[in-house]
C-alpha positions as CSV (number, residue, x, y, z in Angstrom):
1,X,44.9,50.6,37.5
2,X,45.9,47.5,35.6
3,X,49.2,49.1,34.8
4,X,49.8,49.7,38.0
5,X,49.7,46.0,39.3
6,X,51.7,45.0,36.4
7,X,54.3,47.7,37.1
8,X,54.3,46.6,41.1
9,X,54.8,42.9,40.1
10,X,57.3,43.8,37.6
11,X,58.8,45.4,41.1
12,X,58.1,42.4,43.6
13,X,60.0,40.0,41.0
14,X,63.3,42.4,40.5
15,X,62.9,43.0,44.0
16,X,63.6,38.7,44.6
17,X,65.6,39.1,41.9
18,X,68.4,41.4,43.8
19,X,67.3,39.5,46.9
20,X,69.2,36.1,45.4
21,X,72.2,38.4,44.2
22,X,72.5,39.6,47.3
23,X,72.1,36.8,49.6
24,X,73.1,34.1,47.4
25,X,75.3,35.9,44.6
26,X,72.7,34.5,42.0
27,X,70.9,35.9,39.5
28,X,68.0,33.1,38.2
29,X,67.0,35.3,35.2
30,X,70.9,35.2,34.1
31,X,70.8,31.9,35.3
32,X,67.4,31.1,33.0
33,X,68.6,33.3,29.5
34,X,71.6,32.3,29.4
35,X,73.9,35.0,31.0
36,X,73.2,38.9,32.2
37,X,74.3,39.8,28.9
38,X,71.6,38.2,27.0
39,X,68.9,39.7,24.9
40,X,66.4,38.4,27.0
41,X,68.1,38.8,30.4
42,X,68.5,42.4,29.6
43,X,64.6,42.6,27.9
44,X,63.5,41.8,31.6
45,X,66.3,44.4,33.4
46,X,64.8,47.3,31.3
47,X,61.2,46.1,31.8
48,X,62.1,46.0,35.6
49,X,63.8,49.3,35.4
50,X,61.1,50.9,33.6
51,X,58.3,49.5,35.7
52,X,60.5,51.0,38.8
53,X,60.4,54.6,37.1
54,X,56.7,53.9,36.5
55,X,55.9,53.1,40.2
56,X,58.1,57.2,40.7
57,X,54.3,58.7,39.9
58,X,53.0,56.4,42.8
59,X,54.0,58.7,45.0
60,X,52.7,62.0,43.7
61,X,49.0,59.8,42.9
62,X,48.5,58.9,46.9
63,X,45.6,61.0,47.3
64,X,44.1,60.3,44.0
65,X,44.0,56.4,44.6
66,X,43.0,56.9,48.2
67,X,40.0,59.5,47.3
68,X,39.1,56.8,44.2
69,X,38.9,53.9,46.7
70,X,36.9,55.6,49.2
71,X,34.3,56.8,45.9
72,X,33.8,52.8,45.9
């Protein structure tokens, strides 16, 4: 459950992310680290990716997490 909040974050915050690259043709974390091509820049694009990929099995766990939350 815990990775799941930390995956969904990891999704709210590249979600704001592409919302300034889109709206404002900025990208803070390039902005912050020092480019797009920086280690750390891209550290946070693949952790963003990968929570992204992570948050595929949310779909196919729907009636697990409902049924759990009902148990409560």
């Amino acid at each position: 459950m815990m990775l799941d909040k930390l995956a969904l974050t990891l999704i709210i915050i590249g979600a704001l992310i592409w919302g300034g690259v889109g709206l404002f043709q900025f990208d803070i974390i390039a902005w912050m680290f020092g480019g797009s091509a920086a280690v750390v820049s891209r550290v946070i694009y693949v952790l963003v990716a990968l929570a992204g990929l992570y948050c595929i099995s949310l779909f196919f766990r729907r009636n697990e997490l409902v049924e759990s939350h009902d148990r409560d």
